[in-house]
C-alpha positions in Angstrom: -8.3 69.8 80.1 -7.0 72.4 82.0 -6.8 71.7 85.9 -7.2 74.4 88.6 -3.3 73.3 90.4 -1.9 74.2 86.7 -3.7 77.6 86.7 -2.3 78.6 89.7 1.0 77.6 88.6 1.0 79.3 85.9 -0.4 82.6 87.6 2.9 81.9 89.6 4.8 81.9 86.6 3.4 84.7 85.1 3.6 87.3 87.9 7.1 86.3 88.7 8.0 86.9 84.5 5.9 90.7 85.4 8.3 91.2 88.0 11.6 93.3 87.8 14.0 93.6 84.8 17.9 93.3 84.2 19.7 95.4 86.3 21.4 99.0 84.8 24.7 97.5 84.6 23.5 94.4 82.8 21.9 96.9 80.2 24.8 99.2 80.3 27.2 96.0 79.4 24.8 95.3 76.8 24.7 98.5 74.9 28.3 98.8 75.4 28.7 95.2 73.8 26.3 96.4 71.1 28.0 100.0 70.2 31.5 98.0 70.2 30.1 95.6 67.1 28.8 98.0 65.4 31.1 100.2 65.3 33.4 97.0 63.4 31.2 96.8 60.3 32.5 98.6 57.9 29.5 101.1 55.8 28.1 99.3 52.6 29.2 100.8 48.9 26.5 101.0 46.9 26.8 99.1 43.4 26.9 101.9 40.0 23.6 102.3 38.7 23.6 101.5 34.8 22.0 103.8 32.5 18.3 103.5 31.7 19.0 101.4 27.9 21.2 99.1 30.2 18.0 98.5 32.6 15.6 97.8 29.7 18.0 95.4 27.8 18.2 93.3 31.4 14.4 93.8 31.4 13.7 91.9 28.0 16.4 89.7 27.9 19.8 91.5 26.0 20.3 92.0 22.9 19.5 88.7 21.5 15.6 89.6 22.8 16.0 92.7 20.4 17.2 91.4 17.1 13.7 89.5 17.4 11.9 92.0 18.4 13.1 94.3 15.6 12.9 91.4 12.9 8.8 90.9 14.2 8.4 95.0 14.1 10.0 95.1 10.4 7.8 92.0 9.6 4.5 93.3 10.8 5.4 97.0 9.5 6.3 94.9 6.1 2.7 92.6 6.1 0.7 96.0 7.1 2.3 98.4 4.2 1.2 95.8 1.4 -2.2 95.9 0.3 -3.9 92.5 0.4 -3.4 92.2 -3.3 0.2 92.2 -3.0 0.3 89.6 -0.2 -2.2 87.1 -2.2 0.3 87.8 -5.4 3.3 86.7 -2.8 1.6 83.7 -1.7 1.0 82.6 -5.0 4.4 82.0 -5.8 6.3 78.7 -6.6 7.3 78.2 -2.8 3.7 78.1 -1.5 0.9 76.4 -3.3 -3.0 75.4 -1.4 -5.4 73.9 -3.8 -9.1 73.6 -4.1 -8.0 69.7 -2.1 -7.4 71.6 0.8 -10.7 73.0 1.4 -11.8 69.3 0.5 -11.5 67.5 4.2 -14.3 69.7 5.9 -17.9 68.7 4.8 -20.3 70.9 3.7 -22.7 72.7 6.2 -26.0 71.3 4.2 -24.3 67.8 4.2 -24.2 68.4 8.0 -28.3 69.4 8.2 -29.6 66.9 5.3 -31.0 63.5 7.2 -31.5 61.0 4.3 -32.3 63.8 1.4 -34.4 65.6 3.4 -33.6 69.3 4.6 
């Protein structure tokens, strides 16, 4: 809680802090001080800007990030120009074989709705 001795202390403190500024020479020494290190830093080079193919090869990751994105392009281009003919006749092949026994693990939808032979 605050107490009516502390206000007035504080009302002391605050209209002394309201009360005159540093003097001109103190400012004066300080600008001079100021002006004096800045004038010591040497002015900043500015690092080469790369060309715009350099900026999008950091962007996605080098050129590593672009042999896969090329070999994904050529694939889809490659899926999308067969007709779907040709892509059943290419997964029929020796290397990739799916059987009727694969369809056999999910039940039937009327097996799901039949409750002891009755639909």
């Amino acid at each position: 809680m605050t107490h009516e001795h502390e206000k007035d202390g504080l009302d002391a403190l605050f209209s002394e802090a309201k009360g005159v500024g540093p003097g001109s020479d103190l400012m004066a020494r300080v600008l001079a001080d100021a002006a004096a290190v800045q004038a010591e830093v040497p002015p900043v080079a500015t690092a080469p800007r790369g060309s715009w193919l350099a900026g999008l090869l950091g962007a996605i990751g080098g050129w590593s990030a672009v042999s896969g994105i090329t070999a994904a392009g050529v694939m889809g281009l490659a899926v999308g120009l067969y007709s779907p003919d040709t892509v059943a006749g290419l997964l029929e092949g020796d290397t990739v074989s799916l059987g009727i026994s694969a369809y056999d693990f999910t039940p039937d939808v009327g097996d799901l709705w039949t409750e002891d032979g009755d639909v």
